[in-house]
ZAMARGU-4260 file (C-alpha; in steps of 0.2 Angstrom, whole numbers, plus 5000, padded with zeros to 4 digits):
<rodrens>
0) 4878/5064/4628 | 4875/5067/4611 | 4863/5055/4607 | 4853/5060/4621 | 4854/5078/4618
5) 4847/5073/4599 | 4829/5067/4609 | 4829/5085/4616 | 4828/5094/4600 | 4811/5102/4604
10) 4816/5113/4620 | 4833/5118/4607 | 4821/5122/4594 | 4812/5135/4605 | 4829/5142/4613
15) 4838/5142/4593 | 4821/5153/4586 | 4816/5163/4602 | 4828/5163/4618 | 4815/5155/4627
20) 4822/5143/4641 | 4807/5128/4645 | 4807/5126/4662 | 4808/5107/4672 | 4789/5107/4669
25) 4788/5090/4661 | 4769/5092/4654 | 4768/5111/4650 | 4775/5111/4633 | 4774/5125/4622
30) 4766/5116/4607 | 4750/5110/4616 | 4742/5101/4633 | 4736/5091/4637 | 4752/5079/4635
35) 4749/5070/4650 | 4745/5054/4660 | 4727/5060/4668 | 4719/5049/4679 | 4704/5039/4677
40) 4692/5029/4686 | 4702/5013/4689 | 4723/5021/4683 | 4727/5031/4671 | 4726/5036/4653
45) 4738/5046/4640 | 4728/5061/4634 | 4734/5070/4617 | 4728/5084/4610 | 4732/5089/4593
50) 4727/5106/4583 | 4710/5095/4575 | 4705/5087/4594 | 4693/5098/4599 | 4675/5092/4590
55) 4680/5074/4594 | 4684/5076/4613 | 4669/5086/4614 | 4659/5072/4608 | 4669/5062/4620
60) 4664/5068/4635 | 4648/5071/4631 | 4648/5092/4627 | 4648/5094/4609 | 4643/5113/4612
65) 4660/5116/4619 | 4666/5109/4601 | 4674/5127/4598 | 4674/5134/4614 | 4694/5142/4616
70) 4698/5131/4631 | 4696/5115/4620 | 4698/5123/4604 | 4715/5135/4607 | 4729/5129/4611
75) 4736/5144/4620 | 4720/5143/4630 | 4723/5127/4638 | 4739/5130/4638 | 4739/5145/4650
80) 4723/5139/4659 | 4726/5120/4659 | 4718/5120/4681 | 4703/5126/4669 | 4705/5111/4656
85) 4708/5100/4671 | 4694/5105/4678 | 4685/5101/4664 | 4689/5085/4659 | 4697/5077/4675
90) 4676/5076/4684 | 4671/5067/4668 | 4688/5054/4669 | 4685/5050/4685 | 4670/5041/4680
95) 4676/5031/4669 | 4687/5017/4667 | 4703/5017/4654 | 4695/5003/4643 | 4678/5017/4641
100) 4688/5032/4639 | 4704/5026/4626 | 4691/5013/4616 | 4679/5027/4612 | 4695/5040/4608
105) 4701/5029/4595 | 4684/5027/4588 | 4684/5044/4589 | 4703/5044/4579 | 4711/5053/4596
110) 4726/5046/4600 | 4723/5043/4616 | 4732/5026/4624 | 4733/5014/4639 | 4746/5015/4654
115) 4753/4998/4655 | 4762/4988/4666 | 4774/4973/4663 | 4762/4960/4666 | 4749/4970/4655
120) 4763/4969/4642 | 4766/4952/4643 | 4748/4947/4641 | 4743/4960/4628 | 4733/4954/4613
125) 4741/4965/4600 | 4759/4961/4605 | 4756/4943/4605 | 4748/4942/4589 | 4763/4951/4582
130) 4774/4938/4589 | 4783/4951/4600 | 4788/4941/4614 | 4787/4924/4606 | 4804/4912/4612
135) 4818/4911/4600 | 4822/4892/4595 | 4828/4883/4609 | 4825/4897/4618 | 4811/4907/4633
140) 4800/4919/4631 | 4808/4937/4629 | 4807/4954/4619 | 4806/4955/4601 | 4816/4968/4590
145) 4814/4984/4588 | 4810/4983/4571 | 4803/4969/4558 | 4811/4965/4538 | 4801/4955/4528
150) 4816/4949/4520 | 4828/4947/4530 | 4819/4941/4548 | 4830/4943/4565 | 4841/4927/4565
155) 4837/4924/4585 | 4843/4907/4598 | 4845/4906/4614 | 4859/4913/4626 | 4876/4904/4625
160) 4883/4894/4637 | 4898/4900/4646 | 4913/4895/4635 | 4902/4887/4622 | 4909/4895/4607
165) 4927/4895/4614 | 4933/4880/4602 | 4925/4890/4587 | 4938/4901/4577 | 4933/4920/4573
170) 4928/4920/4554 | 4938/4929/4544 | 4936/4949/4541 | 4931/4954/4523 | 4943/4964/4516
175) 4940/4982/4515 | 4935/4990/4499 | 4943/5006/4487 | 4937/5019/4494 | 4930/5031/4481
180) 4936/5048/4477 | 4926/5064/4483 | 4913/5055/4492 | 4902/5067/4502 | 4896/5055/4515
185) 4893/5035/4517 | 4878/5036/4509 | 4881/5046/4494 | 4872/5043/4479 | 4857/5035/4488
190) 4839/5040/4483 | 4827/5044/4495 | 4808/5049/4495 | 4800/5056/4512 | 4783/5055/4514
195) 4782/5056/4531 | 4780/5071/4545 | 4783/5077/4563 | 4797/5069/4570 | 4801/5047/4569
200) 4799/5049/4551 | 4807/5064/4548 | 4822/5058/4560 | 4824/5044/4547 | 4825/5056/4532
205) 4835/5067/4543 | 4848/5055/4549 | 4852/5048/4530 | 4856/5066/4524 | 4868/5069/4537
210) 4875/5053/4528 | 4877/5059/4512 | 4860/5053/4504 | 4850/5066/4492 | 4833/5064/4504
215) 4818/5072/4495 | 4804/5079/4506 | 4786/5077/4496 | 4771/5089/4504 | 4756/5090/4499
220) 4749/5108/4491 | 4740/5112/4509 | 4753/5115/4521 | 4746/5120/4536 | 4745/5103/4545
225) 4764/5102/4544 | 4775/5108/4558 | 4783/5120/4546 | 4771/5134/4555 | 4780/5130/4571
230) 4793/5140/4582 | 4796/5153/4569 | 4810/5162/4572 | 4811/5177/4580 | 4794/5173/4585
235) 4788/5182/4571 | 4774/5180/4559 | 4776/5192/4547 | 4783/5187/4528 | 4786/5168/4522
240) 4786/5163/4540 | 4784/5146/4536 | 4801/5145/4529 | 4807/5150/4546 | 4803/5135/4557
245) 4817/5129/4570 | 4806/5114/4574 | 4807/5110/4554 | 4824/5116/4553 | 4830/5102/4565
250) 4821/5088/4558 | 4822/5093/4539 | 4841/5100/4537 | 4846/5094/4521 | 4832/5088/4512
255) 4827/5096/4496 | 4806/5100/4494 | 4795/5094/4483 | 4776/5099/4481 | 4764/5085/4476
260) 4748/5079/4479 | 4749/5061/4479 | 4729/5058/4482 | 4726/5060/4462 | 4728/5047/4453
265) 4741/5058/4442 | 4752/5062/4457 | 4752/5043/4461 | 4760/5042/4445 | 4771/5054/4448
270) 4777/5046/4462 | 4780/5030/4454 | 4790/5040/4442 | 4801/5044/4459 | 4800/5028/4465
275) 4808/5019/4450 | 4824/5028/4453 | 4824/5027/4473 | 4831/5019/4485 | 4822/5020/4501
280) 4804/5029/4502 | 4799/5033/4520 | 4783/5034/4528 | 4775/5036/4546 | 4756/5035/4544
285) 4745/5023/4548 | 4743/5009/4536 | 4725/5013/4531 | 4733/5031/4523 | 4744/5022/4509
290) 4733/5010/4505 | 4720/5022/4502 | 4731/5027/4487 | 4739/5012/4482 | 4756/5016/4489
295) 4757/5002/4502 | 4772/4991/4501 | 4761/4976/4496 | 4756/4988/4482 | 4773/4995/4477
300) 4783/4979/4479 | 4779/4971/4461 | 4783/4987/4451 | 4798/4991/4462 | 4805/4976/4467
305) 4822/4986/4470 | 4812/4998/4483 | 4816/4997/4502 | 4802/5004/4512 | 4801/5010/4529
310) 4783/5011/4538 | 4785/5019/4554 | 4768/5019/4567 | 4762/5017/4585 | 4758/4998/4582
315) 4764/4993/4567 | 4758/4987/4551 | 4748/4971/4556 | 4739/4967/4574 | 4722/4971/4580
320) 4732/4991/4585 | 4738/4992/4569 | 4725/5006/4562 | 4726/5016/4580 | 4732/5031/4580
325) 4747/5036/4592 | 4762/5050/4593 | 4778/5049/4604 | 4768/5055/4622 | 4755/5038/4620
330) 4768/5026/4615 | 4780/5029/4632 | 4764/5024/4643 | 4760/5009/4629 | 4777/5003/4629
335) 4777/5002/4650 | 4788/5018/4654 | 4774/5028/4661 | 4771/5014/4675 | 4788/5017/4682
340) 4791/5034/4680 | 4788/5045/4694 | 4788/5046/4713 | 4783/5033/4726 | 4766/5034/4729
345) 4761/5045/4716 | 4753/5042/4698 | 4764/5039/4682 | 4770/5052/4674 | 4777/5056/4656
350) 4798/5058/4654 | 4794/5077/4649 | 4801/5074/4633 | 4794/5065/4617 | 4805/5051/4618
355) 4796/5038/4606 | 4799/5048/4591 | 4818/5050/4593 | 4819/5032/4599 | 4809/5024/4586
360) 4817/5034/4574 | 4836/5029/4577 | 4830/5011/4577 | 4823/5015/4560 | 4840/5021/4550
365) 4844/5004/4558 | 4831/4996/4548 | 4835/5005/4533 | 4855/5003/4536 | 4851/4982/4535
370) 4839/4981/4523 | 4852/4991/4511 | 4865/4980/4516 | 4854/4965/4512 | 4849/4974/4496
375) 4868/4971/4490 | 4867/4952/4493 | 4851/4949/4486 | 4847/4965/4475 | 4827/4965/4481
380) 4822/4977/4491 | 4811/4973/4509 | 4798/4983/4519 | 4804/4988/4538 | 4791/4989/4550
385) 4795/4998/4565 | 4779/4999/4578 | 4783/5010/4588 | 4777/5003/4603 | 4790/4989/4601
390) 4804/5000/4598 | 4801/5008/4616 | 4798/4992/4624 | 4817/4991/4622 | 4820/5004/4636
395) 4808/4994/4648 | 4817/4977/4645 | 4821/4975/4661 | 4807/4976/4670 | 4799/4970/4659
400) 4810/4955/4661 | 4811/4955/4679 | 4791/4952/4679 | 4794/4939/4666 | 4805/4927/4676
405) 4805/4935/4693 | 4787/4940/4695 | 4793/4956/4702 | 4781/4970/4698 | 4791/4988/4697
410) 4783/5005/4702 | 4788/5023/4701 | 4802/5026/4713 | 4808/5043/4709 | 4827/5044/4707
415) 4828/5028/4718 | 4837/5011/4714 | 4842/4999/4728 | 4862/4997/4731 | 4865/5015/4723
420) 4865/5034/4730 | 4856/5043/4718 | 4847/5060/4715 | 4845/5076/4708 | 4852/5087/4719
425) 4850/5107/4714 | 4862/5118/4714 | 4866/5137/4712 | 4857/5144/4699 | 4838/5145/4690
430) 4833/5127/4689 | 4847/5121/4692 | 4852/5103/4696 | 4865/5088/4696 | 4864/5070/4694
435) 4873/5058/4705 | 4873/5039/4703 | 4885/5031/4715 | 4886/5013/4717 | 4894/5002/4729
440) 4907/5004/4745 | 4920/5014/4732 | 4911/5025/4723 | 4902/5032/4739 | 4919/5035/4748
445) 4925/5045/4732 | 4909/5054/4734 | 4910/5059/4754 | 4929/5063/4751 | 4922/5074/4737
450) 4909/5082/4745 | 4923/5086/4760 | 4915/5077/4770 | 4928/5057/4771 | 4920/5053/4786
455) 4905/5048/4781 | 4914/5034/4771 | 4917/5025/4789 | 4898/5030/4795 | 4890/5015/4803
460) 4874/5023/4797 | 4879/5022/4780 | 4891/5006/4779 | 4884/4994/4765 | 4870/4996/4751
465) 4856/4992/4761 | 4863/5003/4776 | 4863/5016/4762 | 4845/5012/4754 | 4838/5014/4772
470) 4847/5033/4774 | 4845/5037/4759 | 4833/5053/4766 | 4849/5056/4778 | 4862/5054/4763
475) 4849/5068/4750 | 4850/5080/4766 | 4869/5081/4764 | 4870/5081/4745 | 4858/5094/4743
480) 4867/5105/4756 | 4884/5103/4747 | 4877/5105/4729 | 4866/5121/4734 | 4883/5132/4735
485) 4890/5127/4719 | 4885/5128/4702 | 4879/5113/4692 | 4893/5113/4682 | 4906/5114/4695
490) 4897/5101/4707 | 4898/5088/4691 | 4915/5092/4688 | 4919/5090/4704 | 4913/5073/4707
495) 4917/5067/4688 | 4936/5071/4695 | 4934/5060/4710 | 4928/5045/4698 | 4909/5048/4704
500) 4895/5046/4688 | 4888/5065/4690 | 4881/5076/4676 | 4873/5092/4676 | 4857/5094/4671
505) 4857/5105/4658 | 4845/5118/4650 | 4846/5121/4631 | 4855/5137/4632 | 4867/5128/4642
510) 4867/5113/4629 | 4871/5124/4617 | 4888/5131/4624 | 4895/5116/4634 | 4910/5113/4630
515) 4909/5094/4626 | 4899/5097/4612 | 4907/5111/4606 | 4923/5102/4607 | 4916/5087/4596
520) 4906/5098/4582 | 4891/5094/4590 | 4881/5109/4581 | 4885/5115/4565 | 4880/5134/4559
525) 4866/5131/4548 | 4857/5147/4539 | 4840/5150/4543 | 4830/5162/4529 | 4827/5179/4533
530) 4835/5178/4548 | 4854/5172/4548 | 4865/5159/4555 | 4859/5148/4570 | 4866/5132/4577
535) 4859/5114/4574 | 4863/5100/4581 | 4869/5083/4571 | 4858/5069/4569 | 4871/5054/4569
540) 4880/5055/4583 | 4894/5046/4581 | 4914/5052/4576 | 4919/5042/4562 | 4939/5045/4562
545) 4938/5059/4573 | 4925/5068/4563 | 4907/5071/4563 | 4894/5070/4548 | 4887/5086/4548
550) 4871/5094/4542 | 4872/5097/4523 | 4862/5112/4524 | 4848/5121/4529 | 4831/5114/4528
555) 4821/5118/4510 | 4809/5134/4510 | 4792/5126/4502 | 4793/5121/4484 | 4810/5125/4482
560) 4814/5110/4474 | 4799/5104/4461 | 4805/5107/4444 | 4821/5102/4446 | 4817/5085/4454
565) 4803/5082/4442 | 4814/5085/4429 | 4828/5074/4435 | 4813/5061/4436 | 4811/5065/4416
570) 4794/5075/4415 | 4793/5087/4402 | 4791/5105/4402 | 4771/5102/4396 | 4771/5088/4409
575) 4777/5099/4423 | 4766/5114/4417 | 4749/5106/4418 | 4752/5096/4433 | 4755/5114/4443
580) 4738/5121/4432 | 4729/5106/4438 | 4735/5109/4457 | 4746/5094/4460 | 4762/5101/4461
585) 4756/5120/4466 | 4757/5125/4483 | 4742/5133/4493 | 4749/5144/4506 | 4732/5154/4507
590) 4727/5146/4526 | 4748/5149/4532 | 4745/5170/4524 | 4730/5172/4533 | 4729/5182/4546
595) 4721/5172/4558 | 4735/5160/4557 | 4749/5172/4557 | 4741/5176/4572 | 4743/5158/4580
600) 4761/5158/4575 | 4766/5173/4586 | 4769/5166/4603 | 4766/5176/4620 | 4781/5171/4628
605) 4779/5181/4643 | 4763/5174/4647 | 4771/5159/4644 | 4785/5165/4658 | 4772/5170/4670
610) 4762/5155/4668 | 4776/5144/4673 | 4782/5132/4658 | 4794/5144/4652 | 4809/5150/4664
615) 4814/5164/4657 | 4819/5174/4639 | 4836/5177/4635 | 4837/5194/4624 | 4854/5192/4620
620) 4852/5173/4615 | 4860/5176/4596 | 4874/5183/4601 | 4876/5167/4614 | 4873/5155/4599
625) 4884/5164/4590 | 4899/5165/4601 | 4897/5145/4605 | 4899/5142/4586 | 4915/5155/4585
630) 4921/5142/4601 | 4916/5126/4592 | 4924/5129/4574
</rodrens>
């Protein structure tokens, strides 16, 4: 529960700073659209837009007059008239094939991707140059990891035997070592440089400080293309609104800020200054960006041998895709989820949530995690590569697997698996909804004595999986009836007691005060500035005897940090002073106190209501917030 929750940290962003409930409307995000699968001439193609789209995609479809027209150019404007976008751009994609329209974007640096299938997967250039899904020794074909050391590559065979190993003795376990005194966290004492933004990075840096790591966030002087101007709390733009960000909050909690422009050649050497004294420096760009200033691994490895670096992208660092640009919402259709997500008989569709980054991220402190252990060993440091694409593949294994060996091509199916009864049934309620996954005779006669209703346990219409699979329209008639007078909470309680998998499909006001996660110090009261306390979720999931890492804090307002990690990295008062005359350590917050941005930042939630992609606004949502964190502590 809670590391799924952690992958949801956009819709609690909006709920912690706003009240705002986003409504199961899995494209209409608050932040932009298109995020979408859009159809094309022969499939389907994953159409980004970001804040700096609109010139290229009007070069792209062949109107560069409409290169600042609002519905290209605003995002509230295509938000809250996306038939018109659609309208638009879907003509002009219906003539052209997915090789035109994504081979032209990435020229054009939009991140627009591919839909693929399994057998696409299995027979795509960029993967197998990479090695993805190359046999381990003695082995067959299957998928690669997640992630790539240089130092320490994946030690890989084929599967055992049944009983082989049954002779072999366990080895012994290695002793535990002294614990030391006053230790904050696991990771106390490690040094860590962010470079990186939005979320996968960010998550990595994130997730360390939870662990007790002193994670320094670098930003360049000229803010504005950061997400710190993002869901500012209390939807409100006036003063240092920028330091207000739940969205930042979430990813950055515990971090300390330093200004620095790394793209002069005397902020490079600051940064090697910082570097000669770290542990781990982070990075998501793609790998032409650090190369540009010399701050590539292949770059950084000779002065800082001790240094582990982690590169995370939507291809990797090497491949013919390497240099293309990607975010969460065009990995899930590269990595094969799109292809089965949906209904029968309709076109893919996106999860409704940006799951590459949180994915790819967690697989990344993974990285780190081994390369630190390996670090111990050998005392060199390695670079981890985590494509993106690869690190999602993970959650298509098995289709991509079963079109491997088995030939079998998957399709979307909606709730649908064969030899289970399973839906979303809705309840009482806004937008309400359980789950229900029941599999085999036992579990459906707990369910039809749960529902009241035992004798459709002996119904011959209903004996057997494949009996089941063919009434399955029959079996969603009478679970939608029973779970339409109850709540979702009750209904998944209900069946949980029965020993039926159920869950309640929870929205984030409800995330916030369920009482599992309250119970397990899922959210931690975090203080916001200029605004007070709000809750904010963890970032490593796991109890470690009984109890959680915790945010260390809040995240750092802009430039907090500068002169005193410059000083720790020894510059001099002289140093420090010319490098903020010359600009390389001065934040420029002109563009962020305009007023045309300040502007941007206020969001029209109502519209937003009326439109359809939010639910509705809760006016009392702080004192809920508030009265879940009194429960939890």
């Amino acid at each position: 529960l809670e590391a799924l929750a952690l992958a949801d940290d956009h819709t609690l962003a909006v709920y912690a700073g706003t009240g705002a409930i986003r409504r199961r409307y899995y494209s209409r995000v608050l932040i932009a659209y298109p995020m979408d699968v859009l159809p094309c001439k022969d499939g389907a193609v994953a159409f980004i837009m970001q804040a700096n789209s609109a010139p290229p995609l009007a070069e792209l479809i062949g109107r560069p007059e409409l290169a600042e027209a609002p519905i290209l150019a605003q995002m509230r404007e295509r938000v809250l008239n996306w038939r018109d976008f659609d309208a638009l751009i879907l003509p002009w994609l219906a003539e052209h094939s997915a090789n035109e329209v994504v081979e032209r974007a990435r020229e054009l640096r939009l991140p627009f991707g591919y839909v693929l299938r399994a057998p696409e997967l299995l027979e795509d250039e960029h993967l197998n140059v990479r090695g993805f899904f190359d046999p381990p020794p003695g082995g067959e074909r299957t998928l690669g990891p997640p992630f790539r050391l240089t130092g320490t590559p994946m030690r890989s065979g084929a599967p055992p035997a049944l009983g082989e190993h049954d002779a072999q003795p366990w080895p012994a376990p290695r002793e535990a070592g002294e614990g030391v005194r006053g230790r904050r966290g696991a990771l106390d004492g490690l040094k860590v440089i962010d470079l990186s933004r939005v979320w996968a990075g960010p998550h990595i840096g994130r997730s360390l400080a939870d662990l007790g790591a002193d994670v320094v966030k670098v930003e360049r002087p000229h803010l504005p293309g950061t997400l710190r101007s993002g869901f500012i709390a209390g939807n409100d733009s006036n003063g240092a609104y920028w330091n207000r960000s739940t969205y930042f909050l979430a990813r950055n909690a515990g971090k300390r800020a330093l200004t620095l422009d790394y793209a002069t050649e005397e902020g490079q050497e600051v940064m090697h200054r910082l570097l000669a004294e770290a542990d781990v420096l982070i990075e998501n760009f793609t790998p032409p960006v650090l190369r540009r200033y010399s701050l590539d691994y292949a770059s950084l490895q000779e002065r800082h041998p001790h240094l582990v670096m982690v590169s995370v992208c939507g291809y990797g660092q090497t491949g013919p895709n390497s240099d293309n640009p990607a975010l969460g919402q065009t990995i899930e259709p590269a990595a094969g989820i799109s292809a089965v997500t949906g209904y029968e008989g309709e076109p893919p569709i996106l999860a409704g949530n940006t799951l590459g980054d949180a994915f790819s991220g967690m697989h990344a402190v993974a990285g780190v995690l081994t390369a630190l252990l390996s670090r111990e060993q050998s005392g060199r440091g390695q670079h981890v590569d985590v494509a993106m694409q690869e690190a999602m593949i993970q959650l298509s294994g098995a289709h991509v697997m079963d079109a491997l060996l088995n030939g079998r091509v998957h399709a979307p199916a909606g709730n649908r698996r064969p030899g289970m009864v399973r839906g979303a049934y809705r309840c009482e309620g806004d937008d309400a909804f359980v789950a229900i996954s029941a599999r085999g005779d036992g579990e459906w006669a707990a369910l039809c004595e749960a529902i009241g209703r035992p004798e459709l346990a002996r119904d011959e219409r209903f004996r057997g999986d494949d009996a089941r699979d063919a009434a399955h329209d029959a079996i969603d008639a009478i679970l939608d009836e029973w779970a339409s007078g109850r709540t979702n909470v009750e209904a998944m309680k209900t069946l949980q007691a029965a020993g039926v998998p159920a869950g309640a499909a929870l929205r984030p006001d409800e995330v916030f005060t369920n009482e599992q996660l309250l119970a397990r110090r899922f959210f931690e009261p975090v203080e916001l500035p200029d605004f007070g306390e709000i809750p904010l979720q963890r970032y490593i999931p796991a109890l470690f005897d009984g109890a959680p890492y915790p945010p260390p804090g809040r995240a750092p307002i802009v430039d907090e940090h500068t002169e005193a990690v410059l000083t720790e990295a020894g510059l001099s008062a002289e140093e420090r002073e010319r490098l903020f005359d010359a600009g390389i350590t001065a934040p420029d917050l002109s563009v962020l106190q305009s007023d045309a941005m300040r502007a941007t930042r206020t969001m029209d939630l109502e519209a937003y209501v009326e439109q359809g992609s939010v639910l509705r606004i809760d006016e009392d949502y702080r004192e809920r917030l508030a009265a879940a964190l009194r429960a939890s502590s």
